[in-house]
N, C-alpha and C positions, 0 to 999 in steps of 0.2 A: 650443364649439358653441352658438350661439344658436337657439332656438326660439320661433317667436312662435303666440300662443296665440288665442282667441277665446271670449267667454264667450258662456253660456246665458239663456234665459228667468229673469226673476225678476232680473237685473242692469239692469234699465233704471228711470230715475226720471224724474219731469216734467221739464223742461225740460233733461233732460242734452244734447242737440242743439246748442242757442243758438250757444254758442262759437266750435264747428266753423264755424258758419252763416254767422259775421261773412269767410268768405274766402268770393269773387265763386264760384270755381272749384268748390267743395268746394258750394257751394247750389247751382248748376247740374248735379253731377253726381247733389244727390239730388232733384231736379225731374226728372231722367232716369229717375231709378227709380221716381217717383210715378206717370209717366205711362206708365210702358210694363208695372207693375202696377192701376193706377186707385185707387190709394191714397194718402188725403195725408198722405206723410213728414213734410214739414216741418211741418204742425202737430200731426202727434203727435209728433215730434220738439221740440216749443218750446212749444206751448199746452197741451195733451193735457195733466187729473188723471190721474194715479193708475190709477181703477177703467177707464177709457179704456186706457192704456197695459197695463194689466192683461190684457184682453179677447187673446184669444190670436191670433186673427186680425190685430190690430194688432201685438201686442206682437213675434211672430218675427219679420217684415218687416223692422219698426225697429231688433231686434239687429243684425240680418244687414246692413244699410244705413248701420249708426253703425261696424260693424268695416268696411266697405268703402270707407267715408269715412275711416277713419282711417287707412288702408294709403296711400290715395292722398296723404294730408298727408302721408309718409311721403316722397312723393318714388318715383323711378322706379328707381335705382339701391340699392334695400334686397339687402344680400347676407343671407342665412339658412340653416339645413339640414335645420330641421326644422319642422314647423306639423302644430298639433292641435286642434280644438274642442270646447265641453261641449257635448253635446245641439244645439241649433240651430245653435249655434257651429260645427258642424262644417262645414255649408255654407258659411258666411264660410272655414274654413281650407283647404278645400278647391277653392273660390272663385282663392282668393290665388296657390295650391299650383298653377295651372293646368291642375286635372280638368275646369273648365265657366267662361265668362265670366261677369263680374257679372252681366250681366243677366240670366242662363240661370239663375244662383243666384239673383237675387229675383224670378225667375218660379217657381222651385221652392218658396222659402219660403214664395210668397202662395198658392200651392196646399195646401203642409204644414198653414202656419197654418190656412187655411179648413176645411180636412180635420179636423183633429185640434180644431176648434172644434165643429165638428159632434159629432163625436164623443163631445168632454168634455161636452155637453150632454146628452146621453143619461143621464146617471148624478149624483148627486149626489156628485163626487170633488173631492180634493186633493191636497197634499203638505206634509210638515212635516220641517225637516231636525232630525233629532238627534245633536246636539253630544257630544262626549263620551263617558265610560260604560267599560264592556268590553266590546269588537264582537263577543264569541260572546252576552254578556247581551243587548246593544244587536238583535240579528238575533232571537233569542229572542222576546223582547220583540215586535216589527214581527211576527214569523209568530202570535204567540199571539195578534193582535189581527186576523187577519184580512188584514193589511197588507202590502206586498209592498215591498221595498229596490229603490227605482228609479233611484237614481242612488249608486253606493258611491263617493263620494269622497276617499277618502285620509284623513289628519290628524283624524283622528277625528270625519268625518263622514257619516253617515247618511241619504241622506232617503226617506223613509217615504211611500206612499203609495196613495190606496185610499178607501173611506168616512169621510164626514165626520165620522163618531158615533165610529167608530173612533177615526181621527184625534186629535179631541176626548178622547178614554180615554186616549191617548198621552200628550197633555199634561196632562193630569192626573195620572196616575200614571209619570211615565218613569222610566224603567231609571234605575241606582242610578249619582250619579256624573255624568248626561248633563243636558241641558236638551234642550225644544224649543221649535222657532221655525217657526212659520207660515209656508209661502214663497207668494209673491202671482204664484201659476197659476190656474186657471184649472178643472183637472183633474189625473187622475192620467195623468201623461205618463210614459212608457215602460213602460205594466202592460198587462195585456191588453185594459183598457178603450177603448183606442187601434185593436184589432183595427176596427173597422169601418173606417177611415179607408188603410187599410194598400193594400187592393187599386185603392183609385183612386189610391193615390201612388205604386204600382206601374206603374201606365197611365201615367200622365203622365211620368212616369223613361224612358220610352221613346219621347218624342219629343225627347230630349236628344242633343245630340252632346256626346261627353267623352273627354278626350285622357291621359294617363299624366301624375301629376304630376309638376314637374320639381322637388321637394324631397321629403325622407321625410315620409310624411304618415300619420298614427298614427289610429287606429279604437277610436272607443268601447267598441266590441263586444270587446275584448279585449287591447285596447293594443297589436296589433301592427301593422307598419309595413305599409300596402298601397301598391300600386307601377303596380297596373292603374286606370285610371281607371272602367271599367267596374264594376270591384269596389269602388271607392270607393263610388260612387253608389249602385249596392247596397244596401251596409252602410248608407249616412245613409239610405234609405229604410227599412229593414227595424228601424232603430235607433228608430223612434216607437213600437213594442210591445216594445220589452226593455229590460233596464234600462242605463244606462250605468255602465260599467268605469273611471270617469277615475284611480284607485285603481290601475289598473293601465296607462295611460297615463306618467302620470309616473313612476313602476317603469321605463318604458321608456327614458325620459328619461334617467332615471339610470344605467342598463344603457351607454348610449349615449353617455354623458359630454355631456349639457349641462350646460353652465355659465353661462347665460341664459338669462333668458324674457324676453319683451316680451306683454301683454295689451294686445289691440285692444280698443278703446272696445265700449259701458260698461264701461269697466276697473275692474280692483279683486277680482273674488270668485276668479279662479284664481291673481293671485299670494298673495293670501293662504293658500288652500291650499301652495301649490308652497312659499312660505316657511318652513311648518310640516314638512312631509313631506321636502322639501330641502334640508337647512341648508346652506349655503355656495354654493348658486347662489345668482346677481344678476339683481334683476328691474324691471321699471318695470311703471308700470301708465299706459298712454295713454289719461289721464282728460279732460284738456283740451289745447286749443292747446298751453297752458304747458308740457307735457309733452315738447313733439317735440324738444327738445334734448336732453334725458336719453336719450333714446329713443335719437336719433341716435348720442350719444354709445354707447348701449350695443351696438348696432349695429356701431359702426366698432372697436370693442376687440373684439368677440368673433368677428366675421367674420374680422379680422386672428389672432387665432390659430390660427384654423384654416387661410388660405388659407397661413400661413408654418410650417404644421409636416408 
């Protein structure tokens, strides 16, 4: 069973775009999504430092746009059976999964973003992921500092998030065993710091039309498999104030017998989980062009096991 996946905020780097860019096809269809959000992809996609791509306003758009460009290099005939995403991601996987069309989905994320930008502005927040440890210390630790577990990611990772000063105490003194690492958001995303943003991405979910996906399509909020498009959309909206479950995501995966993943661009931070928490699934990570033969390749072995058994 293949599943192809879609990362979160904080996987994107300057100029990871370029690559993609150099086909005619794949630059026209994100000048599609420049314009029909009034944002410019391709130079945050190619020029755009850092503290730019950072900006959360910019930064979701551009996940959601680098996995929906990487679907379509991808080719028209991708057989799959399962699709899930971190956090923002979800909307790319849910995108793919046929709950809303692309453009529906980066009309949604250029509202998420702007909502949840607002938002994080309001509060001096962040997030820091921590590594390692013993996750009853590791959780300890985060509640005794004030801090709330916003994203429980599997394979022994954490991330923490909440006041900066806090934050700051984390990494200085972390749980016995762990490290932490600074993640470049923006704010604390899925804590309740997020609550003001919540009721107008609620308004705006409601001029959506959205269809049943035609693959199992797995939910942050608890890694179970939703089937209603209506309830999809939901969850990715109702998912900016809670924390994410990817921890129990791929729990599902595994319940479910995948035996591949494929990560849409900016690839790389969920197969590295899934490698750790997974051992003996086969993964790619669709980081550049160079990629889509592996891809393909992985694709065409794991689709085949399942359409012949």
């Amino acid at each position: 069973m293949l599943a192809i996946v879609a990362p979160g905020q904080g996987s994107q780097t300057p100029g990871f775009l370029t690559p993609w860019l150099e086909d005619q096809q794949l630059r026209e269809l994100l000048n599609d999504f420049s314009g029909a959000i009034e944002l410019d992809l391709l130079h945050l996609g190619t020029n755009a430092d850092t503290d730019e791509i950072r900006n959360t306003a910019n930064a979701q758009p551009l996940i959601v746009s680098a996995g929906l460009i990487g679907m379509q290099a991808l080719g028209k005939n991708v057989t799959y059976q399962l699709t899930a995403g971190h956090s923002v991601g979800e909307i790319t996987s849910s995108a793919i999964a046929g709950a809303f069309t692309a453009l529906d989905a980066m009309a949604l994320v250029r509202e998420r973003g702007l909502v949840m930008a607002v938002a994080a502005a309001q509060s001096e927040t962040g997030m820091s992921a921590v590594l390692g440890g013993d996750r009853a210390e590791v959780l300890k630790t985060i509640a005794d500092l004030g801090l709330i577990p916003a994203n429980d990611n599997g394979a022994g990772q954490i991330v923490a998030a909440g006041d900066l000063i806090a934050l700051a105490q984390l990494n200085d003194a972390p749980p016995a065993g762990a490290r932490v690492r600074a993640l470049q958001v923006a704010g604390a995303f899925h804590t309740h710091f997020m609550q003001p943003a919540l009721s107008h991405l609620q308004e705006f979910a409601k001029t959506m039309a959205v269809t049943d996906p035609h693959v199992k399509t797995l939910s942050n909020k608890d890694g179970v498999v939703v089937a209603n498009g209506g309830e999809v959309l939901g969850r990715i909206v109702n998912q900016i104030a809670n924390p994410v479950r990817w921890d129990l995501c791929m729990e599902t995966m595994k319940t479910l017998g995948v035996t591949a993943v494929l990560e849409l661009p900016p690839a790389g931070t969920l197969v590295g989980l899934i490698k750790r928490a997974l051992p003996g699934v086969e993964t790619v990570a669709l980081k550049t062009p160079d990629d889509i033969d592996s891809a393909l390749d992985l694709i065409n072995r794991h689709s085949e096991k399942v359409l012949s058994s």
